[in-house]
N, C-alpha and C positions, 0 to 999 in steps of 0.2 A: 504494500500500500504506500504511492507514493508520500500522504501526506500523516502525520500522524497526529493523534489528538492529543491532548492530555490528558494524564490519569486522573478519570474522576468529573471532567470537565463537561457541562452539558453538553449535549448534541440536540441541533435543531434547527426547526426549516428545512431548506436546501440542503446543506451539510449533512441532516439526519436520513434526508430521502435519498444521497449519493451512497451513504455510508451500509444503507441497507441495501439496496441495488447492489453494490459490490458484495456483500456478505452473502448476497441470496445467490448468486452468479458465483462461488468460491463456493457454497454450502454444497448449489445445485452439481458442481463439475468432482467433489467427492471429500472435499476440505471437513473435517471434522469441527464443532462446535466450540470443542476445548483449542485446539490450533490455531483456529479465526479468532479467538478470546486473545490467545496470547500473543497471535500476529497483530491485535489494535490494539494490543493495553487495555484490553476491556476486560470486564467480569462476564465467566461461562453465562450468570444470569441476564444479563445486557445483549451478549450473544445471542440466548434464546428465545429474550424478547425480542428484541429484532424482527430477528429471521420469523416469527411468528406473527407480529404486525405487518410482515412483508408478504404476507401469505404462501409462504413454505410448508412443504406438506414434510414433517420432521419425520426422519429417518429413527427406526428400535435403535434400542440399545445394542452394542455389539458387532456396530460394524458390520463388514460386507457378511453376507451367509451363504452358508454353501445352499445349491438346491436339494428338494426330497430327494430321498436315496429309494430307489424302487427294489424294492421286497425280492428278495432272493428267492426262486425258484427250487 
């Protein structure tokens, strides 16, 4: 992220609506919530609101999953 905020520091407006645009576009391409946290100096909670006000359909817990395993014959 080119610009960084400060820790702590409101976001809003324009700034708030680029800031989630970018989160949702990094959430959406595989970027984990805790990663995007700690790539803006944000809190994971900050993070997940965000991306939730941005209307992101949030990923389970756990990361990528394997598919069903079809039943052995």
């Amino acid at each position: 992220m080119a610009e960084t905020l400060k820790k702590g520091s409101r976001v809003t407006g324009a700034a708030r609506d680029k800031l989630a645009a970018d989160l949702k576009k990094k959430y959406d391409s595989g970027a984990s919530i805790r990663a995007l946290a700690e790539e803006t100096g944000r809190s994971y909670g900050f993070v997940h609101r965000m991306l939730s006000e941005s209307g992101v359909t949030l990923r389970g817990r756990g990361g990528a999953t394997r598919g069903k395993k079809t039943p052995a014959s």
